[in-house]
N, C-alpha and C positions, 0 to 999 in steps of 0.2 A: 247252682246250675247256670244261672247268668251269667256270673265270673268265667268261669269256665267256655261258655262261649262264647264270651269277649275275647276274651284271652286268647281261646285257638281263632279266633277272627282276626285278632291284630299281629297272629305269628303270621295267618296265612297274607295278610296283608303286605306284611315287610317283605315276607318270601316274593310276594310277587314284584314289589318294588324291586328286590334287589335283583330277580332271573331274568325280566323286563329290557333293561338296559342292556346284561350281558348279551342277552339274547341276539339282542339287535347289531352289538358289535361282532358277533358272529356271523351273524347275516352279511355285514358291510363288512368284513374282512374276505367274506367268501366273495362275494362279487369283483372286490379290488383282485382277488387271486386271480378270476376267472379273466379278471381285464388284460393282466399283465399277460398271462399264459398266452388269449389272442393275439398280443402283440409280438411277445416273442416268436411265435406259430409263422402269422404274417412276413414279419422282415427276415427269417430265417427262412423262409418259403421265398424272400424275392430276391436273396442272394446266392440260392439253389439255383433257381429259372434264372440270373441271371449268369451265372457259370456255366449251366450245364447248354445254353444258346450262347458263348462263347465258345464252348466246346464244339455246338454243333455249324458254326458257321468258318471253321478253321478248313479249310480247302483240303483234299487228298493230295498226296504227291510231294515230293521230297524240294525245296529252296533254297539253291545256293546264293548265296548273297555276296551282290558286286559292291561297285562303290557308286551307289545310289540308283538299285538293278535288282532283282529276279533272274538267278536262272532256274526253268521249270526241270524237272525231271520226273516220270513216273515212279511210283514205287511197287515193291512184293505183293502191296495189298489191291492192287487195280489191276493187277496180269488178267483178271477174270473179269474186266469191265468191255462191253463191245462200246460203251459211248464216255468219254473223259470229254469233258471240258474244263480249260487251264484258264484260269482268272486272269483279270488284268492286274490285279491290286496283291498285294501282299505286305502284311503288316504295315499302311501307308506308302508302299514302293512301287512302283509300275514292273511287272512281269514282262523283259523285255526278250527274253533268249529262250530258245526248246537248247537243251542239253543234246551233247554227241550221246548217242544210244540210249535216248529220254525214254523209246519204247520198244525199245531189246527183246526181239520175239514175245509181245503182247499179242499173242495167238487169236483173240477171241475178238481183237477193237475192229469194230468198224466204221467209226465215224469220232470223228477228234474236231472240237471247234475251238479254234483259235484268238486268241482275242487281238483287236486293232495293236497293241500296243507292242505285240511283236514286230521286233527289229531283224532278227538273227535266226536264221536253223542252222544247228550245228551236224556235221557229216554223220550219217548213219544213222538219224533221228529217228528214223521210222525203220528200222533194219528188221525184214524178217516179220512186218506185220499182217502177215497172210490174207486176213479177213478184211483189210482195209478197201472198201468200197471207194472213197471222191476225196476232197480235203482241197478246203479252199485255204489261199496261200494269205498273210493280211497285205495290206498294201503298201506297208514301208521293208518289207522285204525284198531285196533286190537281187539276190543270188542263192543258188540250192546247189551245196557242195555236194561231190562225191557219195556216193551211193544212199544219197536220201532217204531214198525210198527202197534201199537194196533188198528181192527176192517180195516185193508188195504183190505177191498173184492175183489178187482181186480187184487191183485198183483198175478203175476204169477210166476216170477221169479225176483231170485237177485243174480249179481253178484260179489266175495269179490275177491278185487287183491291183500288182503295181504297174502302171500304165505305160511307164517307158520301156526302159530295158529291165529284161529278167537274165541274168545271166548263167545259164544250165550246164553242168558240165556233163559230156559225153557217157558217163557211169551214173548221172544223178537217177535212173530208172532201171536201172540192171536187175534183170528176172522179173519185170513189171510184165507179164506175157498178155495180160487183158488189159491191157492200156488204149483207149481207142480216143481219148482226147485230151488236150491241154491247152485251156484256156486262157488266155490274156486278155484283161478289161482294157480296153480303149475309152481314154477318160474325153476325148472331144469327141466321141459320141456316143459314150455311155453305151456302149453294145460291146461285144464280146466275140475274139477270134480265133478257131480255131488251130494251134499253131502246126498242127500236122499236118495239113493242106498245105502247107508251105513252105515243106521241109525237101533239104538238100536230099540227096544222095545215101544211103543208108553206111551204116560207120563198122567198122570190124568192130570197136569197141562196147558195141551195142545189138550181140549176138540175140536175143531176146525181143529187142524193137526197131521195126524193122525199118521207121525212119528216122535222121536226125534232128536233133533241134535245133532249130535257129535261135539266135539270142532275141535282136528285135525283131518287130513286127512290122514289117514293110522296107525293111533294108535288105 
């Protein structure tokens, strides 16, 4: 009887020896798994958030590309926006131009902000934006071609902060019928003049407003 449970004491003994160590390397391989798995979890999680805030910081609106330029234009998917604001920057480039017909019967916009870095409005930029309440002009823009703002019924007012000459042509407001102001910033006195107090004679070509514009302010 002694032998015997000696004997089953030194099987249970070895057994334990040898389940002991396996044991523990099962334990230490499940933890290394669980390690790796966070990691992968993690960096795969920051190359997600860092694409999908790549994705989300890419501007609305179509970019034609000059030679060392932007030009903006709306696209299909903002017809339904009342408020666009057009960036200065694109892909490293300054956004220097609005496109001829950037906002081609965009029914709904009423307020568009421009960024300093605009150079250029090209003709018919705002063609037919109905809803378009003001829109300040930036201040290295120095002429507003031909029907800019053609058929704008809402607009009331617009502001230009280039200080010297703005040069307007006689169609730049055609069917603008709520237009009651147009502003030019006076940069030696930082105030602001109304350019229809100052206007000639009213123009055939400007059936819709019933005065004209003068180019500068005070000649």
């Amino acid at each position: 009887m002694y032998t015997t449970k000696l004997s089953h004491l030194n099987i249970n003994t070895q057994k334990g020896l040898v389940s002991r160590p396996f044991a523990r390397s099962k334990s230490k391989f499940g933890r290394v798994f669980v390690a790796v798995a966070l990691v992968l979890v993690l960096v795969c999680g920051g190359f997600g958030w860092y694409f999908l805030s790549q994705r989300d910081t890419v501007p609305p609106g179509d970019f034609i590309q000059g030679d060392g330029f932007y030009i903006y234009r709306g696209n299909s998917s903002q017809k339904g926006s009342t408020t666009i604001t057009v960036p200065a920057m694109y892909k490293g480039l300054p956004v220097t131009e609005i496109a001829s017909f950037a906002f081609k019967n965009f029914t709904k916009l009423k307020v568009v902000h421009l960024p300093d870095t605009i150079l250029q409005i090209h003709d018919n930029a705002f063609y037919g934006c109905i809803s378009l309440q003001g829109i300040t002009i930036p201040a290295d823009v120095a002429f507003l071609p031909a029907m800019t703002f053609y058929n704008c019924k809402s607009l009331k007012e617009i502001t230009l902060l280039h200080g010297d000459v703005v040069a307007i042509t006689n169609i730049t407001f055609q069917g603008c019928t709520s237009l009651e102001a147009i502003w030019v910033f006076d940069t030696s006195v930082q105030s602001k003049y109304d350019v229809l107090r100052f206007n000639s004679p009213p123009s055939p070509w400007l059936p819709y407003l019933s005065p004209m514009i003068i180019w500068p302010i005070g000649s």
